[in-house]
C-alpha positions as CSV (number, residue, x, y, z in Angstrom):
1,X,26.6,-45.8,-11.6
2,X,23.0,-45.3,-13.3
3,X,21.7,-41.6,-13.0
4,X,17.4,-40.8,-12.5
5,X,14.9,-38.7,-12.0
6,X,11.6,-41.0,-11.0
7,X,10.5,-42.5,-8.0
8,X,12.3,-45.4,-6.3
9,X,9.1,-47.4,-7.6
10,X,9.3,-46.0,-11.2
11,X,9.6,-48.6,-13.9
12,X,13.6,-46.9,-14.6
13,X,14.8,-47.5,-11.0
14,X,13.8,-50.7,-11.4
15,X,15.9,-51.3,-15.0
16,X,18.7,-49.2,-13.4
17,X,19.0,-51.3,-10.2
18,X,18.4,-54.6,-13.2
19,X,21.1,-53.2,-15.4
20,X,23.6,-52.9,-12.5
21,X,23.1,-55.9,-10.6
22,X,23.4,-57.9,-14.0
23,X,26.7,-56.2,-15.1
24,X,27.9,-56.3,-11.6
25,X,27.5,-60.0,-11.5
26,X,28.8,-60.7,-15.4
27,X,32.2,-58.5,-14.2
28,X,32.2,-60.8,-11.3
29,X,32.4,-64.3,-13.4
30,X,34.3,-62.4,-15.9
31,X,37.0,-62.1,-13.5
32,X,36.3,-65.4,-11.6
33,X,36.6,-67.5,-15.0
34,X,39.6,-66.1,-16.9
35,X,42.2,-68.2,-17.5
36,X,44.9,-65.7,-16.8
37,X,45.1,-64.5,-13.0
38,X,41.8,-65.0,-12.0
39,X,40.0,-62.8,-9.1
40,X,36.9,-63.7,-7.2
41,X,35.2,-60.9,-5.4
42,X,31.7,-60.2,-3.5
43,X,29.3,-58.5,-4.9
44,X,28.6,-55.2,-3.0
45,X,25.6,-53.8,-1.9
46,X,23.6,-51.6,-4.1
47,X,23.5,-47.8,-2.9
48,X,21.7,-44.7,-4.1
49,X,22.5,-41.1,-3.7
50,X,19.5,-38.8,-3.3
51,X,18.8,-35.2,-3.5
52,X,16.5,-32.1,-4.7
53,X,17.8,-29.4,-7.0
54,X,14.5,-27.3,-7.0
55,X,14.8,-27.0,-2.8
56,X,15.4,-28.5,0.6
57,X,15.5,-32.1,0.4
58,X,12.2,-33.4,2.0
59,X,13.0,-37.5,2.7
60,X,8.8,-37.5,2.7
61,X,8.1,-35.4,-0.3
62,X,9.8,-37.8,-3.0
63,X,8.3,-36.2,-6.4
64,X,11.2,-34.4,-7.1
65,X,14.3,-36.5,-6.2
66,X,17.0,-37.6,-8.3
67,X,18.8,-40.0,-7.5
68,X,22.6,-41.8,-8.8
69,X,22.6,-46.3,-8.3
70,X,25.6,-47.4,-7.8
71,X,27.8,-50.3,-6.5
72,X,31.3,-50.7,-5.3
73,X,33.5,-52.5,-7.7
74,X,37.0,-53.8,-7.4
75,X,39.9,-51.6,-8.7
76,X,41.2,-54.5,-10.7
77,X,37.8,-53.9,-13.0
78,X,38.9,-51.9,-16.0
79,X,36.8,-49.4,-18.2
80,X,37.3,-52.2,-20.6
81,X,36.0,-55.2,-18.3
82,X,33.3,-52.8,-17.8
83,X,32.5,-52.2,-21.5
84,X,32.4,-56.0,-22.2
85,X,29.9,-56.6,-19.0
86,X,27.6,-54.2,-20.0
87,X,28.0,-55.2,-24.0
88,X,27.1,-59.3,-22.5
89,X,24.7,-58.2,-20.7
90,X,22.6,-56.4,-23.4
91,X,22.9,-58.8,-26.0
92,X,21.7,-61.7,-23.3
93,X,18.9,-59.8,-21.7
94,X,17.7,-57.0,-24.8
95,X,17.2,-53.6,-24.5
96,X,17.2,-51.9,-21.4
97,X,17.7,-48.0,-21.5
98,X,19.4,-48.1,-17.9
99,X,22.7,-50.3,-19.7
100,X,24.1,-47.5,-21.9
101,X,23.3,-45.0,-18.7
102,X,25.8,-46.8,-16.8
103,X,29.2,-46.0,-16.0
104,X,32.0,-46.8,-14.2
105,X,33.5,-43.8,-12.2
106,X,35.0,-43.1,-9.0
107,X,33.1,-41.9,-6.0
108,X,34.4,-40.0,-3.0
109,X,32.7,-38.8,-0.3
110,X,33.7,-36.3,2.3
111,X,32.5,-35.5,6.0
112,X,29.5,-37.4,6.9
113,X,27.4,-39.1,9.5
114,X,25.7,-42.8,9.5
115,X,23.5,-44.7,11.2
116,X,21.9,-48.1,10.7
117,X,17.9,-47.7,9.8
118,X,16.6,-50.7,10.2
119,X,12.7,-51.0,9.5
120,X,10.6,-50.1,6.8
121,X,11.0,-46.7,4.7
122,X,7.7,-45.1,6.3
123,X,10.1,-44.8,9.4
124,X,12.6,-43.2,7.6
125,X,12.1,-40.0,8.1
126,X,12.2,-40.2,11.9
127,X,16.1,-41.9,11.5
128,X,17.1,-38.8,9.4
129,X,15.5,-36.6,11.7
130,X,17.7,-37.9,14.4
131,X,20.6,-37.3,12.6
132,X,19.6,-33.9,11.5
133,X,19.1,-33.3,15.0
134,X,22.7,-34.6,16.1
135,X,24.6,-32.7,13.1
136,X,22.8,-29.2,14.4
137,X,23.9,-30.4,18.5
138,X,27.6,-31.0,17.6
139,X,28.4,-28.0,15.3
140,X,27.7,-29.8,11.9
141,X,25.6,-27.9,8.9
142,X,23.8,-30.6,7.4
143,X,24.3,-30.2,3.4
144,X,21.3,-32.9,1.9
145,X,19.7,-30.4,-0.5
146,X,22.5,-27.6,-0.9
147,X,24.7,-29.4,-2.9
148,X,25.0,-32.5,-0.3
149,X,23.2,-35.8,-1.3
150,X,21.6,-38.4,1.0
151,X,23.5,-42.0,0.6
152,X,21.8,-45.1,0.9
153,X,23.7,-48.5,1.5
154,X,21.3,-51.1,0.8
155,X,21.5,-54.3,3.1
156,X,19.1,-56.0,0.8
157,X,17.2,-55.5,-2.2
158,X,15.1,-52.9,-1.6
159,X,11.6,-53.7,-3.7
160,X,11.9,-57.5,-2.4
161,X,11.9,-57.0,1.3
162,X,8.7,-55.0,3.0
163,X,11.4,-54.1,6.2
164,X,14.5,-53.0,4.6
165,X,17.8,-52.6,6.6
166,X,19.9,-49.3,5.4
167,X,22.7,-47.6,6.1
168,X,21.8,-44.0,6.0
169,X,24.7,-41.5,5.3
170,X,23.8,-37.4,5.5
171,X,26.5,-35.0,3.7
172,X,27.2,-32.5,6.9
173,X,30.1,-30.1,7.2
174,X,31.6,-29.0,10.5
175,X,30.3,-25.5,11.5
176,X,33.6,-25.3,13.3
C-alpha cells in the first residue's frame, strides 16, 4: 500500500504506482526463484482507494482527493519478503520517496457495490452516478466521503491506456 495526497497525474502517483509495481514484481521472482519451495504467482492489478476528508466526495472535483495504491499479494509473502523487495528495489532503481511509504497490510472491505466502467475517466462520473442512483433505489446509504472510500480495480495501467477499463467499487451500507 502507498498512501497520497496529489492528483492521479502528480509526479508521486506516478513513483507510488513505480515503487509498487517494481516491488510487486521483485516479491514475485523472489518467490519464483528460491531454491527451497518455490511459489509462482500473478501479479494483481493495481487498485486505489479514493476519498475527501474536507467534504462530499466529488469523482469531478479531484483537487482534494487522497488516495491509498495498493495491490493484492499472496499470503505466503512475509513482512520480511516484503522488506527485502522493497530494500532490492531501492538499491537497483535509486531513490524514490514512494519505496519507504509502502507497506504491506491487510485490507478488508465491507458492504459494497461494483460495476465494470469501461471507457475513458471523463465518463466516470456518469458510471458512479448510476450506482449512486441504485444504492438510494434499494435502501443503501452510499458512504464515499463520510468515512467510505471509492475503490478502483485497475484492468490496465492507468496513465498508458487513453480508454481505461475499471472496476468501480462504492462503500454503501444498507439503510435497512
Amino acid at each position: 500500500m502507498a498512501p497520497g495526497e496529489e492528483p492521479g497525474t502528480s509526479a508521486a502517483f506516478e513513483g507510488a504506482m513505480m515503487a509498487i509495481y517494481s516491488v510487486a514484481y521483485t516479491m514475485k521472482f523472489m518467490m519464483k526463484l528460491r531454491s527451497k519451495d518455490p511459489v509462482d504467482y500473478p501479479v494483481m492489478a493495481m487498485e486505489g482507494l479514493w476519498w475527501v476528508e474536507d467534504g462530499f466526495f466529488d469523482i469531478t472535483v479531484k483537487d482534494n482527493w487522497l488516495y491509498t495504491l495498493m495491490m493484492l499479494t499472496p499470503r505466503v509473502v512475509t513482512q520480511r519478503m516484503f522488506e527485502a523487495a522493497r530494500d532490492q528495489v531501492g538499491r537497483k532503481r535509486g531513490e524514490n520517496p514512494a519505496l519507504q511509504q509502502l507497506r504491506l497490510a491487510p485490507f478488508q472491505e465491507g458492504l459494497c457495490m461494483q460495476v465494470m466502467h469501461i471507457g475513458p475517466y471523463a465518463s466516470e462520473p456518469a458510471t458512479v452516478e448510476r450506482m449512486r442512483t441504485y444504492a438510494a433505489e434499494n435502501g443503501y446509504e452510499d458512504l464515499v466521503g463520510r468515512g467510505g472510500k471509492h475503490h478502483e480495480i485497475y484492468m490496465a495501467i492507468p496513465e498508458r491506456h487513453n480508454h481505461p477499463s475499471s472496476r468501480l467499487s462504492s462503500g454503501t451500507q444498507s439503510g435497512n
